[in-house]
Phi, psi and omega in degrees: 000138199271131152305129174225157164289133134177058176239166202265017207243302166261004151307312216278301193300314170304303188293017193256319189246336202299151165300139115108236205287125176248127177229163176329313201269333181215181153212149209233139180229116200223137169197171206276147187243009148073050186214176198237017154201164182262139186247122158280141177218156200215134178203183199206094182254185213294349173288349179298303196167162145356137167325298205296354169280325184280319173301327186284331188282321195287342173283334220269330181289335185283334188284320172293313208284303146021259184280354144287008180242008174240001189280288176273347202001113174274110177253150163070039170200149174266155170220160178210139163232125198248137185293140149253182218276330200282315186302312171304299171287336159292106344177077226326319173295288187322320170278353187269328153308326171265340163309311182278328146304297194302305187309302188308327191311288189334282168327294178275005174215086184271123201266000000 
């Protein structure tokens, strides 16, 4: 079970401060939360396609998120994973791979 963002206060507050990272499949916005676990938030916004477009991308992303946080377990950080146009058509291995990059990226150039 996942920790999650969700008030719109703390999406607006990551994006303001966060590290980051754009990759082919996502972009992952990550910064340290001073807490002893870590929380995910996942959006989509409307250029993407339709509600039902926007959900299959946000499931395919909680799914990702899923197994990087049982991979790398990341303590003490918020992350948001935001869908692009890629994230629907890419190939589950291949986003889980920019997940893990983005994370590790994160995880490893600590400011």
């Amino acid at each position: 079970m996942l920790n999650k963002l969700r008030k719109r206060e703390q999406f607006v507050a990551l994006n303001k401060t966060a590290v980051k990272i754009v990759t082919k499949g996502i972009v992952v916005q990550a910064k340290p939360n001073n807490l002893n676990f870590t929380r995910f938030g996942f959006t989509a916004t409307k250029k993407l396609g339709n509600a039902v477009i926007r959900n299959r991308a946000k499931r395919r992303l909680r799914a990702i998120a899923q197994t990087v946080s049982k991979d790398i377990n990341p303590i003490g950080y918020d992350f948001v994973f935001i869908a692009r146009t890629h994230t629907l058509t890419r190939e589950f291995t291949g986003l889980l791979k920019d997940a893990k990059y983005a994370v590790y990226t994160t995880l490893t150039n600590k400011n």
